[in-house]
C-alpha positions in Angstrom: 3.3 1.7 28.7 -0.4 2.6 28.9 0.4 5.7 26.3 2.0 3.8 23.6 -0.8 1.1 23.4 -3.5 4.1 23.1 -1.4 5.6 20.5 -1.3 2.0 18.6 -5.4 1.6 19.5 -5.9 4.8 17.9 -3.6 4.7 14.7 -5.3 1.3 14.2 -9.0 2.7 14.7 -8.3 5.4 12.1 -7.0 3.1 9.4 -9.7 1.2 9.8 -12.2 3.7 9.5 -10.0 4.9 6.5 -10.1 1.7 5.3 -14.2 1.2 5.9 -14.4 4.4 4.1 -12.4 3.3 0.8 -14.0 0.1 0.7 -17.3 2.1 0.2 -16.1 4.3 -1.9 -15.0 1.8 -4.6 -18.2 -0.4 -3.9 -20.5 3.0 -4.8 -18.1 3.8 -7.6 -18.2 -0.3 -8.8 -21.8 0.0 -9.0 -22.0 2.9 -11.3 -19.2 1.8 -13.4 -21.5 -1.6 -14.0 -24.6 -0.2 -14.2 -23.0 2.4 -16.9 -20.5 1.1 -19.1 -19.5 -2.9 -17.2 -15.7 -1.9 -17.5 -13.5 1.0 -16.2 -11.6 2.6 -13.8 -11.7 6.3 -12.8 -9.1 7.8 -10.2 
């Protein structure tokens, strides 16, 4: 019991740091689309 809850704990702390790390990434790469062209995606 107490191995499959720190197995859930941890798959759900690294998709949230995943997460937390993607949601930077496309503010920082939201910024620079706006301040260059206003419009845009890049992958």
């Amino acid at each position: 019991m107490g191995a499959g809850v720190i197995v859930g704990i941890s798959v759900f702390v690294v998709i949230a740091l995943i997460a937390v790390v993607v949601a930077v990434a496309v503010v920082a790469s939201v910024s620079s689309v706006e301040t260059r062209d206003g419009e845009g995606e890049k992958e």
